[in-house]
DSSP file (Angstrom, degrees, kcal/mol; ACC not computed):
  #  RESIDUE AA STRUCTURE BP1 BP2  ACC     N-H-->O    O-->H-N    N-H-->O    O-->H-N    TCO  KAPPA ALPHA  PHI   PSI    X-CA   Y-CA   Z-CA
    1    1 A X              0   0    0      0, 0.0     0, 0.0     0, 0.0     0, 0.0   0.000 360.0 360.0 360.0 121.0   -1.4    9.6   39.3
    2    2 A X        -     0   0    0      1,-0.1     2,-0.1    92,-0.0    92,-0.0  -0.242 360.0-115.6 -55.9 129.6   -3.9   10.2   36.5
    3    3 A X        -     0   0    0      1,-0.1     2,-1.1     0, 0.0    92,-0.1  -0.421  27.2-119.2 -72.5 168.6   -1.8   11.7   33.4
    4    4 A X        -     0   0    0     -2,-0.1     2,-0.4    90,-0.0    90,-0.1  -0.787  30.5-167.4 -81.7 109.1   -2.8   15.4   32.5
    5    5 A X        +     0   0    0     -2,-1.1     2,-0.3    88,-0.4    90,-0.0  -0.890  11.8 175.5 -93.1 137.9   -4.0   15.5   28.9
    6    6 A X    >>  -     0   0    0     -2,-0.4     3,-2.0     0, 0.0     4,-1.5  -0.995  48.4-100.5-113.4 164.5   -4.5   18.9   27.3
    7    7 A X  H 3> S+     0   0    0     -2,-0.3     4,-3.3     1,-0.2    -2,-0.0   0.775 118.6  53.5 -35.1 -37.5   -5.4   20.6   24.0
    8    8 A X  H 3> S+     0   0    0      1,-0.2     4,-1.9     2,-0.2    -1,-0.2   0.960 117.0  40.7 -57.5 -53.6   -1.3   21.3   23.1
    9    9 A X  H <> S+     0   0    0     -3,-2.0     4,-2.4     2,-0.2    -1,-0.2   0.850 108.0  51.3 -78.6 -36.7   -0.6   17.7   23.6
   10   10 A X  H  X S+     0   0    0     -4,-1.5     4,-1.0     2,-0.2    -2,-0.2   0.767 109.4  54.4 -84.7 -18.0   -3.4   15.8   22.1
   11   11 A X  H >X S+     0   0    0     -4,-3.3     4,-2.6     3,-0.1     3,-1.1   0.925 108.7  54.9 -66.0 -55.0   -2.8   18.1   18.4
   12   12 A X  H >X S+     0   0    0     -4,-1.9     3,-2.9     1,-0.2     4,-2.1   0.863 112.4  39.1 -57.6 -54.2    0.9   16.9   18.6
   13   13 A X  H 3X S+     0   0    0     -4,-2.4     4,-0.8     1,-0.3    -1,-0.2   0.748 115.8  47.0 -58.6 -23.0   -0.5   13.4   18.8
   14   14 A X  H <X S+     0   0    0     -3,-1.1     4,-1.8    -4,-1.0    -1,-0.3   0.489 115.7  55.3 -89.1 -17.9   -3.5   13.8   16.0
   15   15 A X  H <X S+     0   0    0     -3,-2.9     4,-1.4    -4,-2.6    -2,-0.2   0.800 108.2  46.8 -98.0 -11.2   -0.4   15.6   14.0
   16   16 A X  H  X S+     0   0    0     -4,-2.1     4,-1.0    -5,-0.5    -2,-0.2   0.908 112.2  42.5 -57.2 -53.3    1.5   12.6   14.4
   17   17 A X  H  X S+     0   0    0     -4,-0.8     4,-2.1     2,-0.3    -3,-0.1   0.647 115.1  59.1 -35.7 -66.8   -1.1   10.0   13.4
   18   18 A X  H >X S+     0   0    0     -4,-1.8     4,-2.2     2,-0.2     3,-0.9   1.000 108.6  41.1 -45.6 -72.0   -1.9   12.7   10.5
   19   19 A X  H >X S+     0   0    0     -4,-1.4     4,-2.1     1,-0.3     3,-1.4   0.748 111.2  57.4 -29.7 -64.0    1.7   12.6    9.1
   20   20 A X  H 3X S+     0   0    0     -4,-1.0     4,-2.3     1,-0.3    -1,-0.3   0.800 114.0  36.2 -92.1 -50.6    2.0    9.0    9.5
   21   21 A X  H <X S+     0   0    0     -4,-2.1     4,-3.0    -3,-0.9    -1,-0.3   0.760 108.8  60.5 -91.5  -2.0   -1.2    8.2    7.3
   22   22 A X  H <X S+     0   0    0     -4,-2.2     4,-2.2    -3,-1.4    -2,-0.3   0.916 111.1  43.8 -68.2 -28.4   -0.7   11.0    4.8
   23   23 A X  H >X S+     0   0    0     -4,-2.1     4,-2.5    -5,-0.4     3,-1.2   0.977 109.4  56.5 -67.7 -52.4    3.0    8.9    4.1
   24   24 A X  H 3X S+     0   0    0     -4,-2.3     4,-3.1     1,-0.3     5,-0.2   0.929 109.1  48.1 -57.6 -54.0    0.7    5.6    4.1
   25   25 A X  H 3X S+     0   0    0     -4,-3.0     4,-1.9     1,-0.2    -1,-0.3   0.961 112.4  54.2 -64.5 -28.8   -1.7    7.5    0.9
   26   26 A X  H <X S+     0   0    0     -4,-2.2     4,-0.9    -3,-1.2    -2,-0.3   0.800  99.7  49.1 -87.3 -12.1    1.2    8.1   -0.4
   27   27 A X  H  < S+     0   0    0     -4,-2.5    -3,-0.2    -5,-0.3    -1,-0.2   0.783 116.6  47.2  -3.0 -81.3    2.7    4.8   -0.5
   28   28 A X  H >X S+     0   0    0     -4,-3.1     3,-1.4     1,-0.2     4,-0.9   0.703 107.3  56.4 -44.8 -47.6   -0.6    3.6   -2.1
   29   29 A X  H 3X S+     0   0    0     -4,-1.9     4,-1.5    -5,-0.2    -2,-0.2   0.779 111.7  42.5 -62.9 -31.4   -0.6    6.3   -4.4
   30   30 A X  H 3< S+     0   0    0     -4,-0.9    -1,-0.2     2,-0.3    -2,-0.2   0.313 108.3  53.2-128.0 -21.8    2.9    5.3   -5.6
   31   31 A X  H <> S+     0   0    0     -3,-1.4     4,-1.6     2,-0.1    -1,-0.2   0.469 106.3  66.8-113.2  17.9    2.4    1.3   -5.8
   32   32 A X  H  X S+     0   0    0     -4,-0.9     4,-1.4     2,-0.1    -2,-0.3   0.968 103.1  45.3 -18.3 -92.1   -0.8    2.7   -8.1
   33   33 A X  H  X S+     0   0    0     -4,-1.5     4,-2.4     1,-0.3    -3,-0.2   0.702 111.4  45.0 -26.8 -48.8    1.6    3.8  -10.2
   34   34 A X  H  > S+     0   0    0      2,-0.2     4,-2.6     1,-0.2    -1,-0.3   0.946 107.3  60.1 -79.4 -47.5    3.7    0.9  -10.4
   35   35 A X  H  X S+     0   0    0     -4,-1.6     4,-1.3    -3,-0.3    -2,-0.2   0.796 106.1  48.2 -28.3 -53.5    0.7   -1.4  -10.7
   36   36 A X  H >X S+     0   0    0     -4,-1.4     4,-1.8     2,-0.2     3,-1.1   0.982 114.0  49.2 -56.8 -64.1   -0.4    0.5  -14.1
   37   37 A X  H >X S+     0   0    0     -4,-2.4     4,-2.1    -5,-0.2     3,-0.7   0.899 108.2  50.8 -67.2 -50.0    3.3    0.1  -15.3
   38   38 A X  H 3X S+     0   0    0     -4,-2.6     4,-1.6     1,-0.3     5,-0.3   0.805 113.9  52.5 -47.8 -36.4    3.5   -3.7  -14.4
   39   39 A X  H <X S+     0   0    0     -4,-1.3     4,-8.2    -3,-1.1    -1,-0.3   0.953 106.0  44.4 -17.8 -85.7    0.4   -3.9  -16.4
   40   40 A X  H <X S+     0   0    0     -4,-1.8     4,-2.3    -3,-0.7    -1,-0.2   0.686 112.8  57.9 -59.8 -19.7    1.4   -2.3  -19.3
   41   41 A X  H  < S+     0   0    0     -4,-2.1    -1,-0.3    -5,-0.5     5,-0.2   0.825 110.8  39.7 -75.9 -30.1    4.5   -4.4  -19.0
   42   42 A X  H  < S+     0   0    0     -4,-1.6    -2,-0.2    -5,-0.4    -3,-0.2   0.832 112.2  55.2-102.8 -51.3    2.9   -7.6  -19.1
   43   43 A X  H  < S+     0   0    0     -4,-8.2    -2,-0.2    -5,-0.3    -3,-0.2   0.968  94.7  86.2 -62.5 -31.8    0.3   -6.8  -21.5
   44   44 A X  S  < S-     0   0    0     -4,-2.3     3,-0.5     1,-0.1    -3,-0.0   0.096  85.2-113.3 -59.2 179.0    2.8   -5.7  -24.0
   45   45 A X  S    S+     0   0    0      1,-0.2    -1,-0.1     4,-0.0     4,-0.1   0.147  78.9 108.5-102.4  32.8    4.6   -7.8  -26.6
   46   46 A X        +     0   0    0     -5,-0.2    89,-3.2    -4,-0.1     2,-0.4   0.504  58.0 100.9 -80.9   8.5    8.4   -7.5  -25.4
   47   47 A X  B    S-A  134   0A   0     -3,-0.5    87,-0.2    87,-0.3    83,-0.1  -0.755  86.0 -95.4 -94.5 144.0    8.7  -11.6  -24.0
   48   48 A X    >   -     0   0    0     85,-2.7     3,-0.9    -2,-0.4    -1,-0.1  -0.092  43.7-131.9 -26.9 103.7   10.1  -13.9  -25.7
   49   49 A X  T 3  S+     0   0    0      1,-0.2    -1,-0.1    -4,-0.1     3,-0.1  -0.542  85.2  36.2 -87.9 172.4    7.7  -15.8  -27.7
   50   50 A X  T 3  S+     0   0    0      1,-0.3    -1,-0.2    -2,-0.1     3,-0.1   0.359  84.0 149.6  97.1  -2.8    7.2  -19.7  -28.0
   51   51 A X    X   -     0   0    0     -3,-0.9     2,-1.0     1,-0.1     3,-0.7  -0.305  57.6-108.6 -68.7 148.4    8.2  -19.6  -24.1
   52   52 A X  T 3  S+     0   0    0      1,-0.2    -1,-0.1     2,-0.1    -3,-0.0  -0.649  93.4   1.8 -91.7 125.1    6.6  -22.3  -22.5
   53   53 A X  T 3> S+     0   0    0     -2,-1.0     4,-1.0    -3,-0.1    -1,-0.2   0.611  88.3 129.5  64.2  19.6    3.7  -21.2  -20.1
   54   54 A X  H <>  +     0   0    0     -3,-0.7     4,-1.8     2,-0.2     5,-0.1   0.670  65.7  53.3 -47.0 -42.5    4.1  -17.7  -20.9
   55   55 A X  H  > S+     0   0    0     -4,-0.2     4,-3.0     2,-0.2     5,-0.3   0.900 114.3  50.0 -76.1 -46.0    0.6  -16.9  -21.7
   56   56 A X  H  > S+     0   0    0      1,-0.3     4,-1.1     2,-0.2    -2,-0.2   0.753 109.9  47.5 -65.7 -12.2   -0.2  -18.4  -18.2
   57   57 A X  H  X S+     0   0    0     -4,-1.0     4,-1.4     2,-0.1    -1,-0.3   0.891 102.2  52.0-106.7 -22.0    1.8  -16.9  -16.5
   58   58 A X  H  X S+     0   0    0     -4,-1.8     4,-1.7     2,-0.2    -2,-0.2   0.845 111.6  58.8 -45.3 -47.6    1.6  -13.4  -17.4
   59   59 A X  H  X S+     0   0    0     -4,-3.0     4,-4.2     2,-0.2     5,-0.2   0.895 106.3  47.4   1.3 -78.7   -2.2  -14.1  -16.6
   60   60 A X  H  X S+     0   0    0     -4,-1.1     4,-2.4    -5,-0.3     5,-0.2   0.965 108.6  50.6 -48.5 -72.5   -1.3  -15.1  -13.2
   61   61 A X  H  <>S+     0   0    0     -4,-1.4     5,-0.5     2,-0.2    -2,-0.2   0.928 115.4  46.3 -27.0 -61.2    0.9  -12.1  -12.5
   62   62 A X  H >X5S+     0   0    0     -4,-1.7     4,-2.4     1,-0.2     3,-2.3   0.959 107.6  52.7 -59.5 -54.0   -2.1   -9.6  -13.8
   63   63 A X  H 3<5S+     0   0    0     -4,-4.2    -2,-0.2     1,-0.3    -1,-0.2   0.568 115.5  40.7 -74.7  -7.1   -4.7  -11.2  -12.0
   64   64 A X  T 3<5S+     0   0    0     -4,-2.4    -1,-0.3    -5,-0.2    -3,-0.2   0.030 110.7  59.5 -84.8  18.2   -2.2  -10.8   -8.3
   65   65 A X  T <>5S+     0   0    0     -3,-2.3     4,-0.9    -5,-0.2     5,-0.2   0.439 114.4  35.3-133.2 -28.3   -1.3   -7.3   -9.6
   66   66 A X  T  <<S+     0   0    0     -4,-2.4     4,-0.2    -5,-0.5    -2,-0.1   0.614 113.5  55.6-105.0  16.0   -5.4   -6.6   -9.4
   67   67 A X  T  > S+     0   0    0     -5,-0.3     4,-1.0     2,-0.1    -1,-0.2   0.557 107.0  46.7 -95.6 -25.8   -5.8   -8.5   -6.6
   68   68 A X  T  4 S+     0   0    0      2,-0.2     4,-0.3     3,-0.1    -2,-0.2   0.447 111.0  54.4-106.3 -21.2   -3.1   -6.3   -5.0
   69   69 A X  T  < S+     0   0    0     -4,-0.9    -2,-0.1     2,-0.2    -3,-0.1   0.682 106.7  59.4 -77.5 -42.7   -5.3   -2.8   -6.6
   70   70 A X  T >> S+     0   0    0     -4,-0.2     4,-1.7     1,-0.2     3,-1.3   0.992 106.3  45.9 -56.5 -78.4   -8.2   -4.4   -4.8
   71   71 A X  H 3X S+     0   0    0     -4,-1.0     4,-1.4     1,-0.3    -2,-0.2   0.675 108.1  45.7 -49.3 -32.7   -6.5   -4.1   -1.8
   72   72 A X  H 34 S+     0   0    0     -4,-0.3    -1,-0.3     2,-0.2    -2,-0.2   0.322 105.4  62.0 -91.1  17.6   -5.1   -1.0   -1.6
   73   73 A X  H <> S+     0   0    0     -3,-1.3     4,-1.0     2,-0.1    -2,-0.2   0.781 107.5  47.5 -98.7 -23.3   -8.1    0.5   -2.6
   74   74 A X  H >X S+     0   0    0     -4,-1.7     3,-1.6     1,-0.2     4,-1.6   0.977 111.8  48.7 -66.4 -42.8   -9.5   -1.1    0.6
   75   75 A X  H 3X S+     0   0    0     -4,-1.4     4,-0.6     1,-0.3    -1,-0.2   0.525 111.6  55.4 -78.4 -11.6   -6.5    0.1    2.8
   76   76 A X  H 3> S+     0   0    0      2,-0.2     4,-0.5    -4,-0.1    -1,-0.3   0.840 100.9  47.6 -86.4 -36.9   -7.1    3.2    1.4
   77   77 A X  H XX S+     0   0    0     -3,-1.6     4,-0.9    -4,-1.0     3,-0.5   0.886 112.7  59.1 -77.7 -26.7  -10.7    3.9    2.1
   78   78 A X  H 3X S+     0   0    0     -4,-1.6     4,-1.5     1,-0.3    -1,-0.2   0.824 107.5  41.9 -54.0 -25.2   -9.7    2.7    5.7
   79   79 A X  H 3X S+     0   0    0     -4,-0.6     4,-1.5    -5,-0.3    -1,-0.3   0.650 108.3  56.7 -90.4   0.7   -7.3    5.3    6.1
   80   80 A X  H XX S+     0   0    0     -3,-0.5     3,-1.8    -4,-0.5     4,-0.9   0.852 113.7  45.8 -91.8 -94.3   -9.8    8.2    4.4
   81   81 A X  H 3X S+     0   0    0     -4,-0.9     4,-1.8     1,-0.3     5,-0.2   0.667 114.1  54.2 -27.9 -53.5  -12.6    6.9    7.7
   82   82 A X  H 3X S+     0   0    0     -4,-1.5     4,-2.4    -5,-0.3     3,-0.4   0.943 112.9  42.2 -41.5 -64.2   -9.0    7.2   10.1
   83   83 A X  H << S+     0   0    0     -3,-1.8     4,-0.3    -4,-1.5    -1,-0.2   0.721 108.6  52.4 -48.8 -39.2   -8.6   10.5    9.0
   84   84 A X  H  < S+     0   0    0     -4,-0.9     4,-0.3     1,-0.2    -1,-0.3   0.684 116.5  46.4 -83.3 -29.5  -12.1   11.6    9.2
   85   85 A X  H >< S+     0   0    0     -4,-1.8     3,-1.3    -3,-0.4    -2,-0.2   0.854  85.7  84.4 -98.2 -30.4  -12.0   10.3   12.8
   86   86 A X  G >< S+     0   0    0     -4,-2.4     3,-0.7     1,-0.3    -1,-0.2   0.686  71.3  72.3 -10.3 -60.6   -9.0   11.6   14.2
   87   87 A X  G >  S+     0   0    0     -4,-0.3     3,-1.7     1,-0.3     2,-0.8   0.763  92.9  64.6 -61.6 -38.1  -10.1   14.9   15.2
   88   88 A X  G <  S+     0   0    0     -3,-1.3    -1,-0.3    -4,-0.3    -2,-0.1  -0.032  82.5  70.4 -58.3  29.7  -12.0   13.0   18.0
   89   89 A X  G X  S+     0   0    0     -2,-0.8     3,-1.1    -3,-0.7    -1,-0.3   0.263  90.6  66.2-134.8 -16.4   -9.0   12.1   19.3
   90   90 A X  T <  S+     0   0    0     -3,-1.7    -2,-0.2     1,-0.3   -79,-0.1   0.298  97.3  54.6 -89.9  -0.4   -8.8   16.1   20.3
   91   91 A X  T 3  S+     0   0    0      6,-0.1    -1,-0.3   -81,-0.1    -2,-0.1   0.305  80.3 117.9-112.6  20.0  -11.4   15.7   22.4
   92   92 A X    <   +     0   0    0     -3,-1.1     3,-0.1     1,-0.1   -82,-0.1  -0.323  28.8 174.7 -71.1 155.7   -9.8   12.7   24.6
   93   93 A X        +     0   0    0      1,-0.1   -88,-0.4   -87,-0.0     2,-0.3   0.467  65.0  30.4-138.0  -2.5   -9.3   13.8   28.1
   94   94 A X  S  > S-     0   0    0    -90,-0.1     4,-1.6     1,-0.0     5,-0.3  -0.925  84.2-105.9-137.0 167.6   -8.0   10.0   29.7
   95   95 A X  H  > S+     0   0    0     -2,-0.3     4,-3.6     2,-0.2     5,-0.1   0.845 112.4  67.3 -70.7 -17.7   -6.1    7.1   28.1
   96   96 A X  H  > S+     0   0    0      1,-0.3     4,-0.8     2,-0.2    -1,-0.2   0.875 107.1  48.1 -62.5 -34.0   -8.6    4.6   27.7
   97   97 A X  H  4 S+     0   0    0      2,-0.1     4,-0.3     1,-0.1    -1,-0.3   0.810 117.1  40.8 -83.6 -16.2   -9.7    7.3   25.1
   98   98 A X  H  X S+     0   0    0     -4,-1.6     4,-3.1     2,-0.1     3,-0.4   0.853 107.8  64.3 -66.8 -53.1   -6.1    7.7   23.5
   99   99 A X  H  X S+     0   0    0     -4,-3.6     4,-0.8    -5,-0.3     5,-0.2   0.669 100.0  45.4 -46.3 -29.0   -5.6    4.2   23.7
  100  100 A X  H  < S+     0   0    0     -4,-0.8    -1,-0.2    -3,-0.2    -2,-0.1   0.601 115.1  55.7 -93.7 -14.7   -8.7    3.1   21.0
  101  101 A X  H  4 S+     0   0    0     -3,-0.4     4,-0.3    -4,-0.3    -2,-0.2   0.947 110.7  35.7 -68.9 -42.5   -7.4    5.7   19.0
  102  102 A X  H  X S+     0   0    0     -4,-3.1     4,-2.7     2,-0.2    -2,-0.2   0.699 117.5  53.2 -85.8  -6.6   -3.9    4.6   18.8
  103  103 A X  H  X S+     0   0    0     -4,-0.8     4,-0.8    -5,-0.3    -1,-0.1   0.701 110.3  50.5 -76.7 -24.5   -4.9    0.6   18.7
  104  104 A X  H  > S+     0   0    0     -5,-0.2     4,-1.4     2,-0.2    -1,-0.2   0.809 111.5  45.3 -84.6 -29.9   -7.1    1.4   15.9
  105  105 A X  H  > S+     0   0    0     -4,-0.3     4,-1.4     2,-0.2    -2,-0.2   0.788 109.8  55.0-101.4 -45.0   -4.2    3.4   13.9
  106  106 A X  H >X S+     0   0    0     -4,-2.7     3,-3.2     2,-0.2     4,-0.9   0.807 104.1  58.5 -70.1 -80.1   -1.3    0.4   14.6
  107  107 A X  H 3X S+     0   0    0     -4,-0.8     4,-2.6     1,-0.4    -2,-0.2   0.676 112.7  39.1 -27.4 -45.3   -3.9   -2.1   13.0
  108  108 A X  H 3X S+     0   0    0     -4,-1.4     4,-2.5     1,-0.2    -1,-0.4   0.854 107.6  55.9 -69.0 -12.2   -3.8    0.0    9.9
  109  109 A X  H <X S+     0   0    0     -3,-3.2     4,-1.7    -4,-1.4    -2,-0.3   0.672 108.4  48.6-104.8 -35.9   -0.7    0.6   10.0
  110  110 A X  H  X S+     0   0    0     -4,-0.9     4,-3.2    -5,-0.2    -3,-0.2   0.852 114.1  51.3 -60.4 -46.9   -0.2   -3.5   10.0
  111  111 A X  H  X S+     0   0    0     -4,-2.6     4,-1.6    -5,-0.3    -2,-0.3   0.973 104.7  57.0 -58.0 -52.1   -2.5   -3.5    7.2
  112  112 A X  H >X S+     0   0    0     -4,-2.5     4,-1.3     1,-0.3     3,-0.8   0.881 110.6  43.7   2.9-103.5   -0.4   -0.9    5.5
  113  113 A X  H 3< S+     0   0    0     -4,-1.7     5,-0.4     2,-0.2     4,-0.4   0.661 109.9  48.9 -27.3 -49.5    2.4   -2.9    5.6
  114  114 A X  H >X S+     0   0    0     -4,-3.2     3,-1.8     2,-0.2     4,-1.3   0.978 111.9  51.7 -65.0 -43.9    1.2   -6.2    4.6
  115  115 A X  H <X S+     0   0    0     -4,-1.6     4,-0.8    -3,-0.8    -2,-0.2   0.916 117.6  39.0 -54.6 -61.1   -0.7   -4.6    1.5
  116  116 A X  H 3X S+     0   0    0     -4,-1.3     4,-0.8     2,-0.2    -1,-0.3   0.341 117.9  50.5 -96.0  15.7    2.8   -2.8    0.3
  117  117 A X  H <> S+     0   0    0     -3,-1.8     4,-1.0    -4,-0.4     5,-0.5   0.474 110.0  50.5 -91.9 -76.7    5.0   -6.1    1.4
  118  118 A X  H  X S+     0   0    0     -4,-1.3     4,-0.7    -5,-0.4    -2,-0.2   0.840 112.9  45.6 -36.2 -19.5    2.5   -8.3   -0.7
  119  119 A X  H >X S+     0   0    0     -4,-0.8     3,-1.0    -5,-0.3     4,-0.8   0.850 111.4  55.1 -90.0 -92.2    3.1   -5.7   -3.8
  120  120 A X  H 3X S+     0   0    0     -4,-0.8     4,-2.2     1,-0.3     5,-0.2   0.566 109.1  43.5 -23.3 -75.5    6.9   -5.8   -3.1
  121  121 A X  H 3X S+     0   0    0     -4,-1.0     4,-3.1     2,-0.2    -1,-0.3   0.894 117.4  48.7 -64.4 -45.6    7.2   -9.6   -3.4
  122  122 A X  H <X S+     0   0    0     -3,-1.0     4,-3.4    -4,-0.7     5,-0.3   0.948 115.0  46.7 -19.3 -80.3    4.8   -9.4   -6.6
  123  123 A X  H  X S+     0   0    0     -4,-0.8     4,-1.4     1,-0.3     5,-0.4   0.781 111.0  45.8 -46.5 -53.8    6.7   -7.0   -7.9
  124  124 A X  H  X S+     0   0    0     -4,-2.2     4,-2.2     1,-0.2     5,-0.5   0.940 111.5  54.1 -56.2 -53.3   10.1   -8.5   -7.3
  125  125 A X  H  < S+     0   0    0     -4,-3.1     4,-0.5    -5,-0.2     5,-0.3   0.894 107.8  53.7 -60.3 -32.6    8.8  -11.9   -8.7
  126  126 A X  H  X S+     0   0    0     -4,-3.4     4,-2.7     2,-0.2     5,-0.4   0.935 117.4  40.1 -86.5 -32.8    7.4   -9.9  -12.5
  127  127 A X  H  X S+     0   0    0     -4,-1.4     4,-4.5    -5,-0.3     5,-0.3   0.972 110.3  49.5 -75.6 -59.4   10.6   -8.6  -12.9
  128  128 A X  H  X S+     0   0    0     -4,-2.2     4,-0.7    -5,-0.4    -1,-0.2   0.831 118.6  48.4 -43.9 -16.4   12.8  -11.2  -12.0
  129  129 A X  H  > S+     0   0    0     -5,-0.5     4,-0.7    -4,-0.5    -2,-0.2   0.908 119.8  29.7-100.3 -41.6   10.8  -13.0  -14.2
  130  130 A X  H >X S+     0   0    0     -4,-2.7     4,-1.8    -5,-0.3     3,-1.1   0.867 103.8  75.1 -92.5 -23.0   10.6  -10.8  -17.4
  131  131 A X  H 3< S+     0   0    0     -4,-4.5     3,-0.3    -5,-0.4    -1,-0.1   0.951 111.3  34.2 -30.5 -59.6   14.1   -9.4  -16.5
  132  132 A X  H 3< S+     0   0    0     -4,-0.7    -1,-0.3    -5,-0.3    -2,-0.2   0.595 119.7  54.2 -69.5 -21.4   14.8  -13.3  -18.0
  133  133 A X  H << S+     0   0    0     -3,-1.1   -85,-2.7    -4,-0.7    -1,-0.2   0.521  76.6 115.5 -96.3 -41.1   12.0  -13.1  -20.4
  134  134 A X  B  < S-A   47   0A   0     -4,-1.8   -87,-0.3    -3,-0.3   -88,-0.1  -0.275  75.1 -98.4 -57.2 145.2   12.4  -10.0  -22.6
  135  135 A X        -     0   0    0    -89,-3.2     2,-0.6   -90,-0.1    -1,-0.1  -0.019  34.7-130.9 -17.7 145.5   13.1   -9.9  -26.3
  136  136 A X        -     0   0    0      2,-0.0     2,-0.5     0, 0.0    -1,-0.1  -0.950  28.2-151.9-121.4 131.5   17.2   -9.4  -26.8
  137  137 A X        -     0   0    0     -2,-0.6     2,-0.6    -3,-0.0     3,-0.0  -0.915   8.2-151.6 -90.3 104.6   17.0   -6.5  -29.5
  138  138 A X        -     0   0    0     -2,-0.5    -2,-0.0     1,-0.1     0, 0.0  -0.877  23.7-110.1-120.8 146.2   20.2   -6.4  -32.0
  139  139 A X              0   0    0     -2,-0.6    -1,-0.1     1,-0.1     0, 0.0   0.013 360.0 360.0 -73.9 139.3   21.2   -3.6  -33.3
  140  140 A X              0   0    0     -3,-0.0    -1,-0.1     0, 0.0    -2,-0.0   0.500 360.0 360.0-104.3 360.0   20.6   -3.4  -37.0
């Protein structure tokens, strides 16, 4: 038996879908943010100096942290085109047509994830790493 689809049910699914990729912009928006501070963190002068491979590795560390900017600015414009397409998802009237909607939204949604896992481990490695690194300040 063919399921029924009507208007009531297919906005709860497009509001689902919605919700799910406004949290996904904000996400992005938010390892933005963190990206600018890591930045700023590594270009400033609070490491140790005379550390051996210091320059090179702070280097490294920028150039994954805009390699990682790069990438969510793609994952972002994928999810702006999701959005934009969604509302056709209100005119589906069988599953085959639900079905490219939602196959198309778990593949961002994988992308998502790898983009903000791949920032996590960055992010965990620059700290752990200047955590050890910083200038010890004594009180004068």
């Amino acid at each position: 038996m063919a399921a029924k689809f009507n208007e009531e049910d297919q906005s709860r699914k497009v509001a689902v879908l919605y919700r799910e990729t406004q949290k996904w912009k904000s996400d992005l928006n938010f390892l933005e943010v963190e990206a600018n501070f890591i930045k700023q963190l590594l270009n400033s002068y609070v490491f140790v100096p005379n550390t051996p491979n210091l320059f090179e590795r702070l280097q490294s560390f920028l150039e994954r942290t805009e390699i990682c900017v790069k990438h969510k600015e793609e994952v972002g414009t994928m999810i702006t085109k999701h959005e934009k397409v969604l509302g056709g998802m209100l005119e589906c009237r069988d599953e085959t047509c639900d079905f490219s909607y939602y196959r198309l939204h778990e593949n961002i949604r994988e992308t998502v994830l790898q983009c903000m896992h791949t920032f996590r481990v960055l992010k965990s490695e620059v700290f752990n790493y200047a955590g050890n690194m910083l200038k010890n300040r004594k009180e004068e």
